[in-house]
C-alpha positions in Angstrom: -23.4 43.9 10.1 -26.9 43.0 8.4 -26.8 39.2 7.8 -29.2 36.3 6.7 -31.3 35.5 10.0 -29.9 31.9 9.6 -26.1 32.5 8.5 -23.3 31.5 10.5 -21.1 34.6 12.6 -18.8 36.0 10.6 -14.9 34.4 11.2 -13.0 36.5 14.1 -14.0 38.4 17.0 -17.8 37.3 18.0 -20.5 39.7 18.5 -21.5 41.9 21.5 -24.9 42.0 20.4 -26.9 40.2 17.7 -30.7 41.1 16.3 -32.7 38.9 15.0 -36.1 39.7 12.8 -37.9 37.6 10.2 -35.7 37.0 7.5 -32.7 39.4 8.8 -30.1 39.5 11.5 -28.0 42.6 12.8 -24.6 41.7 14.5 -23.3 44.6 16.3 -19.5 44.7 16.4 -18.2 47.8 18.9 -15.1 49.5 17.9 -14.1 49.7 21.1 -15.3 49.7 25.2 -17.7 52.6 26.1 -16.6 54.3 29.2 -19.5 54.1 32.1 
């Protein structure tokens, strides 16, 4: 989900992985577990 670099998380389940560049943020949200 591309968000503001300084909003707050969205409500719910947190993030696995977050992004951060200048002026933009990228939370990544899986759909489910990868198998290894």
């Amino acid at each position: 989900v591309k968000r503001p670099r300084k909003a707050p998380i969205i409500d719910g389940p947190k993030p696995s992985h977050s992004l951060e560049g200048k002026s933009s943020r990228y939370d990544i949200y899986p759909k489910k577990a990868l198998k290894a």
